[in-house]
N, CA, C and O atoms as CSV, one atom per row, in Angstrom:
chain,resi,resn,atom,element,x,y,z
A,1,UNK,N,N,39.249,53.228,68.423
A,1,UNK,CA,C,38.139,54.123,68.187
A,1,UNK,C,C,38.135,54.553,66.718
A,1,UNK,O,O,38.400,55.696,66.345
A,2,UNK,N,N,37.783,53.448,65.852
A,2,UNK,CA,C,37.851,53.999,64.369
A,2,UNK,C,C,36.840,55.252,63.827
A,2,UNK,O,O,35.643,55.482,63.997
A,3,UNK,N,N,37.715,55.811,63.232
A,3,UNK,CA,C,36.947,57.657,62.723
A,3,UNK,C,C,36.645,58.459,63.902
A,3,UNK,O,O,35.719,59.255,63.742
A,4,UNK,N,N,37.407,58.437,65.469
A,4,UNK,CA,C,38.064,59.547,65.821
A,4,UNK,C,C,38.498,59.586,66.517
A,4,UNK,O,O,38.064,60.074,67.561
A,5,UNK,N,N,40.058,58.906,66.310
A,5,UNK,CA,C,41.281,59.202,66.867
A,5,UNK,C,C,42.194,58.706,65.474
A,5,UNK,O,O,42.058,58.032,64.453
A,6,UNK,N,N,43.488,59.760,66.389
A,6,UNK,CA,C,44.163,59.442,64.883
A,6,UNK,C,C,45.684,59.320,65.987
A,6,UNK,O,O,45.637,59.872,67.086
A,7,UNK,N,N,46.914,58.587,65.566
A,7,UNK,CA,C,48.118,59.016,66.508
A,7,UNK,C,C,48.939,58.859,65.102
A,7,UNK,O,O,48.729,58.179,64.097
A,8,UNK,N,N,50.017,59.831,65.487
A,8,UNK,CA,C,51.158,59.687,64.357
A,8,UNK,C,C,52.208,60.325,64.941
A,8,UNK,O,O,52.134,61.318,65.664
A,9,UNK,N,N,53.419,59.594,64.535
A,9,UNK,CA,C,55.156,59.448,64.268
A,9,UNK,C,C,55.722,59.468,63.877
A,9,UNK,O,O,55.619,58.917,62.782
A,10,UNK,N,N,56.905,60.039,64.189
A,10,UNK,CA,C,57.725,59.768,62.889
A,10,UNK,C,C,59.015,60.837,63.419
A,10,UNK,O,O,59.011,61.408,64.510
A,11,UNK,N,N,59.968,60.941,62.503
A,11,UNK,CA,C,61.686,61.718,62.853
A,11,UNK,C,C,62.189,62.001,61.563
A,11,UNK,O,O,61.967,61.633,60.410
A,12,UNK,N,N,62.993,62.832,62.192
A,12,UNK,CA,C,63.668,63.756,60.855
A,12,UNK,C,C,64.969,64.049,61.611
A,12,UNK,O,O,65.103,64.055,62.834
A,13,UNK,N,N,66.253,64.382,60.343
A,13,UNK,CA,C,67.558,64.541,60.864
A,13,UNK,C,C,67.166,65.754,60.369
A,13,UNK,O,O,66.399,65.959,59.429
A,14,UNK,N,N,67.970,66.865,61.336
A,14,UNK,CA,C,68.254,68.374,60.735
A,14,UNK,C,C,69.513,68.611,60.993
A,14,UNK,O,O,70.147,68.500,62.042
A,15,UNK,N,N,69.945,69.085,59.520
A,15,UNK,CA,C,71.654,69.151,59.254
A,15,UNK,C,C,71.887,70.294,60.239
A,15,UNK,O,O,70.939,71.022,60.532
A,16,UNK,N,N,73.589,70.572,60.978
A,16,UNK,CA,C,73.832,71.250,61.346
A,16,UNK,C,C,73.923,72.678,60.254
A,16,UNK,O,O,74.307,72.488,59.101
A,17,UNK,N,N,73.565,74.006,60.687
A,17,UNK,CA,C,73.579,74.945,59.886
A,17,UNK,C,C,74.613,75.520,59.901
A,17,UNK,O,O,74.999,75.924,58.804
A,18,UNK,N,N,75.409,75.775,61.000
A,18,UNK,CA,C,76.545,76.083,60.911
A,18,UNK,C,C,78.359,74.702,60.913
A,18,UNK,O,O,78.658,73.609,61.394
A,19,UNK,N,N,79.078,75.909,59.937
A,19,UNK,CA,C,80.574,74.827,59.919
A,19,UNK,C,C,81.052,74.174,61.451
A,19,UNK,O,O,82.215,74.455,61.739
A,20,UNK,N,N,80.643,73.716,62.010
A,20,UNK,CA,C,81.623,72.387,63.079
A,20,UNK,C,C,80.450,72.638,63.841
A,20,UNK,O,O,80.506,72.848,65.053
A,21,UNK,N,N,79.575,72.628,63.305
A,21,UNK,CA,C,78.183,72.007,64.569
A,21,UNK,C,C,77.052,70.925,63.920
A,21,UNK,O,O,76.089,71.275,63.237
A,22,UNK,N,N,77.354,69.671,64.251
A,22,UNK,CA,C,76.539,68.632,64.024
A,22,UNK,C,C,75.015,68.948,64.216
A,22,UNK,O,O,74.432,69.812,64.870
A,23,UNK,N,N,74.546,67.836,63.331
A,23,UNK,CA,C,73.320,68.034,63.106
A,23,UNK,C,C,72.152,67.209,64.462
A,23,UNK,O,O,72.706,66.885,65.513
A,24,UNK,N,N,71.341,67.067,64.385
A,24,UNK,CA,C,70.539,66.483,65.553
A,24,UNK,C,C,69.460,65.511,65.010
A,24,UNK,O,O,69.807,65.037,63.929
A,25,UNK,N,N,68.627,65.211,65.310
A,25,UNK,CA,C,67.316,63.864,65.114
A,25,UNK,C,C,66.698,64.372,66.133
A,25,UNK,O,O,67.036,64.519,67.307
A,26,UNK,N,N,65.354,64.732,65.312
A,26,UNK,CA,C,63.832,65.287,65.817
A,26,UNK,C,C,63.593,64.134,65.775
A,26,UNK,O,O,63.955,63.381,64.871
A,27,UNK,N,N,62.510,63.616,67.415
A,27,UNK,CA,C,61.088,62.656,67.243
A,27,UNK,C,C,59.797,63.754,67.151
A,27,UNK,O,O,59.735,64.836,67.735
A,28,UNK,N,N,59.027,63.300,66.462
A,28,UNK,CA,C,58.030,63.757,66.540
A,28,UNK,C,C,56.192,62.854,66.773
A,28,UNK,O,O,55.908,61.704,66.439
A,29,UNK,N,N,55.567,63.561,67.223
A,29,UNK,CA,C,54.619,62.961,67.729
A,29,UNK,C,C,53.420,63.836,67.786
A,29,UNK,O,O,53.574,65.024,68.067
A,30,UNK,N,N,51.960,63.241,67.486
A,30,UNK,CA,C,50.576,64.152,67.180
A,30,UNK,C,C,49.502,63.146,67.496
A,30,UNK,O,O,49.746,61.998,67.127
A,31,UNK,N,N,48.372,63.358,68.102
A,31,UNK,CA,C,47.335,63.047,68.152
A,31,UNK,C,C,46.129,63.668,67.839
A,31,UNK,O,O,46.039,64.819,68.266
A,32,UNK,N,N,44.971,63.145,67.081
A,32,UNK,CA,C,43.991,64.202,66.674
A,32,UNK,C,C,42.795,63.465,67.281
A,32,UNK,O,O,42.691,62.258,67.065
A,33,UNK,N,N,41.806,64.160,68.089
A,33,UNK,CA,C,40.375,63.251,68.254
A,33,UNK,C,C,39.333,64.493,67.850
A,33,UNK,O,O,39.322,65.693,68.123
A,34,UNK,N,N,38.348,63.507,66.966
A,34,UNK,CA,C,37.178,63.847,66.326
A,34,UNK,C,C,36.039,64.567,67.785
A,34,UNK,O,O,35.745,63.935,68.800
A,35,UNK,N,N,35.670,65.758,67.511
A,35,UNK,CA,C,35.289,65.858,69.094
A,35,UNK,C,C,33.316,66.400,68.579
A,35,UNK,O,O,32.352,66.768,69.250
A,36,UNK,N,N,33.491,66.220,67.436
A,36,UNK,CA,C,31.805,66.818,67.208
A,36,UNK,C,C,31.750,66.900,65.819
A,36,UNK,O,O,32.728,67.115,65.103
A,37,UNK,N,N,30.200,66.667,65.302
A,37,UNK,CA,C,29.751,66.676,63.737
A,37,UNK,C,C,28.609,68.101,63.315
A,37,UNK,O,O,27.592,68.456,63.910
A,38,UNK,N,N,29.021,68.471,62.529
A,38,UNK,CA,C,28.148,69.766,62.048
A,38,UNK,C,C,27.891,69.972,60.622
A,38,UNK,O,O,28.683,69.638,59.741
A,39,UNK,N,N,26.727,70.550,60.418
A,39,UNK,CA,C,26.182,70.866,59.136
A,39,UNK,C,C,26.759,72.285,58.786
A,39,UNK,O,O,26.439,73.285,59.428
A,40,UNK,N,N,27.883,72.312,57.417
A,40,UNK,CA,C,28.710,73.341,57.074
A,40,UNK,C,C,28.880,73.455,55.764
A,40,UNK,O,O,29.453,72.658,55.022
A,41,UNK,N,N,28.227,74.747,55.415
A,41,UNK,CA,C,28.472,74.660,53.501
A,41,UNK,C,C,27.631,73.865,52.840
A,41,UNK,O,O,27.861,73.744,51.636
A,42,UNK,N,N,26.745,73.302,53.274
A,42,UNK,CA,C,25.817,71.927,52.535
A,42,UNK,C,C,26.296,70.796,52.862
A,42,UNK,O,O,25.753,69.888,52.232
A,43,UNK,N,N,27.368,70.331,53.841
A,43,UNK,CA,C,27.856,69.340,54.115
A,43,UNK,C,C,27.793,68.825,55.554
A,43,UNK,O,O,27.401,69.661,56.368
A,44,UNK,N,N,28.086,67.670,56.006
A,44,UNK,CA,C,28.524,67.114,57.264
A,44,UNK,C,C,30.357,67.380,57.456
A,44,UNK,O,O,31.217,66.877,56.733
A,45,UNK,N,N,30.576,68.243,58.558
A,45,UNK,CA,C,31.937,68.648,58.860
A,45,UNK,C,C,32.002,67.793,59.783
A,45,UNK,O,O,30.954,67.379,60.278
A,46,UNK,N,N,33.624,67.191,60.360
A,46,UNK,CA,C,33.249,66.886,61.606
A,46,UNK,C,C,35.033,67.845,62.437
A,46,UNK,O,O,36.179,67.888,61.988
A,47,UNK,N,N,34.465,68.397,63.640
A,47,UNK,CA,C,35.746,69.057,64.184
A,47,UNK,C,C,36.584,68.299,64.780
A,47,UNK,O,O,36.252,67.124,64.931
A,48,UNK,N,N,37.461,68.599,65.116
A,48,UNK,CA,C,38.835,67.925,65.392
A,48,UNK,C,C,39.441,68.923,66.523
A,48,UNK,O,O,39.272,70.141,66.458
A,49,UNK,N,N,40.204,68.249,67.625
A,49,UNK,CA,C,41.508,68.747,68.155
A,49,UNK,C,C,42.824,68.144,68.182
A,49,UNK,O,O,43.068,66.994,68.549
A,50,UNK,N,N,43.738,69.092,67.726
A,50,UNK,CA,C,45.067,67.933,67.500
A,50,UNK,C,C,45.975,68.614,68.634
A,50,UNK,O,O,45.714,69.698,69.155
A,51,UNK,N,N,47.278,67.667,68.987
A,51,UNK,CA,C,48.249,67.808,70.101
A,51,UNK,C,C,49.294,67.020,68.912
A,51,UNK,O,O,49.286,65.940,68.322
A,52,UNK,N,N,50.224,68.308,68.951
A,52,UNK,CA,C,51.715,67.647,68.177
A,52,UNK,C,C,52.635,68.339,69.402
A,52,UNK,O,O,52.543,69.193,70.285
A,53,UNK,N,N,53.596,67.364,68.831
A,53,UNK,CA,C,54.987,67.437,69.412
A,53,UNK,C,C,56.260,67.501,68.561
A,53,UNK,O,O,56.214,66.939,67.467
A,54,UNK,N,N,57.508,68.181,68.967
A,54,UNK,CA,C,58.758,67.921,68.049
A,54,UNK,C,C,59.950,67.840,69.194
A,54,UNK,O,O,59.993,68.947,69.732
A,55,UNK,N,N,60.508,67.336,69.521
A,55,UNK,CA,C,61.806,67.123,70.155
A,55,UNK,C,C,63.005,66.885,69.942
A,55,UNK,O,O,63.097,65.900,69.210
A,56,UNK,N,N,63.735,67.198,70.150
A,56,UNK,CA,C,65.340,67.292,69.718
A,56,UNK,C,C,66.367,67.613,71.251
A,56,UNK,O,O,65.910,67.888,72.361
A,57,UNK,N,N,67.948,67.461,70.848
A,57,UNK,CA,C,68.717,67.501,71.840
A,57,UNK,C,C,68.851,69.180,71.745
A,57,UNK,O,O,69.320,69.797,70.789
A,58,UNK,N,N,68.299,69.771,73.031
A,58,UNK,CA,C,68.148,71.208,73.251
A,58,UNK,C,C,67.058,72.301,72.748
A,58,UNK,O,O,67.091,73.529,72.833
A,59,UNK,N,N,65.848,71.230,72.064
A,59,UNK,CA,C,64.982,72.088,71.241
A,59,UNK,C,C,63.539,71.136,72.157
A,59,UNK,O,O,63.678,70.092,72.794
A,60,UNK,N,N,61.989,72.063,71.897
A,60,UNK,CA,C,61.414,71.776,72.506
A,60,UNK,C,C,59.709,72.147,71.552
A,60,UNK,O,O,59.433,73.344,71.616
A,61,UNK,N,N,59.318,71.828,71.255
A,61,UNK,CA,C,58.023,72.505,70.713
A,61,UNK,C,C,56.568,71.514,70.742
A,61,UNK,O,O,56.491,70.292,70.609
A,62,UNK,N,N,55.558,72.440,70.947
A,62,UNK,CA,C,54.566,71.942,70.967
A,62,UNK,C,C,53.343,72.971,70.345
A,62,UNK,O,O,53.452,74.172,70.096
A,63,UNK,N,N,51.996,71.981,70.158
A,63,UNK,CA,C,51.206,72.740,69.574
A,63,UNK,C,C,49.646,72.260,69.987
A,63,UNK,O,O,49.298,71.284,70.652
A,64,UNK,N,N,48.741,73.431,69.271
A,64,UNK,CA,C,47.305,72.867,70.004
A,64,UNK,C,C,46.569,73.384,68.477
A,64,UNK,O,O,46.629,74.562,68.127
A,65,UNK,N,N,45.992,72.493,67.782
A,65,UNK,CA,C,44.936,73.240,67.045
A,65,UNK,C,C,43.797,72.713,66.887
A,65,UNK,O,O,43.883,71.486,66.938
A,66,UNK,N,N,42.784,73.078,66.721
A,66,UNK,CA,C,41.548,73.224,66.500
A,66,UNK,C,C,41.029,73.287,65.208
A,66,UNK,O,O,41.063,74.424,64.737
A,67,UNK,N,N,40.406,72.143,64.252
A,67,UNK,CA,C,39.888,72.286,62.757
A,67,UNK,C,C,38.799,71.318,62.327
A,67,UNK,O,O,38.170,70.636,63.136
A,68,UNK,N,N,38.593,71.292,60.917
A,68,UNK,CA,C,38.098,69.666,60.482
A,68,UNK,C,C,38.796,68.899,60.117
A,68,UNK,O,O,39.817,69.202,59.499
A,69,UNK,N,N,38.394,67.451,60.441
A,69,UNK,CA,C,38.740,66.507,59.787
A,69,UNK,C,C,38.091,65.694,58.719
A,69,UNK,O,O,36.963,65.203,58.673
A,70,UNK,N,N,39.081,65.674,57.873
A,70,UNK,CA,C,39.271,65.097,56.696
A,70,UNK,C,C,39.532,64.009,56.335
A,70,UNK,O,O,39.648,63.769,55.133
């Protein structure tokens, strides 16, 4: 569905912060779909909803936002 959907990936190591506790490896993961076009400021906007993710051993997060895309 070119110009609106978007998926993205990707990982990161995060050092342990404290002395004798190892560090871990985040996956992470996001999807954005183009959900409507509007006249904004003198321009064509178009809105967006995105779904991210971050995961790790004992960690958990997620998110919802609502914007334009760019």
């Amino acid at each position: 569905m070119p110009g609106r959907f978007r998926v993205r990936g990707g990982s990161y190591w995060e050092p342990g912060r404290f002395v004798g506790v190892s560090g871990r490896l985040h996956a992470t993961f996001g999807i954005e779909v183009r959900v409507l076009e509007l006249w904004f400021w003198g321009s064509m906007r178009r809105g967006r909803i995105s779904l991210t993710t971050d995961v790790a051993q004992n960690y958990r997060n997620g998110g919802l936002s609502v914007g334009f895309w760019h």
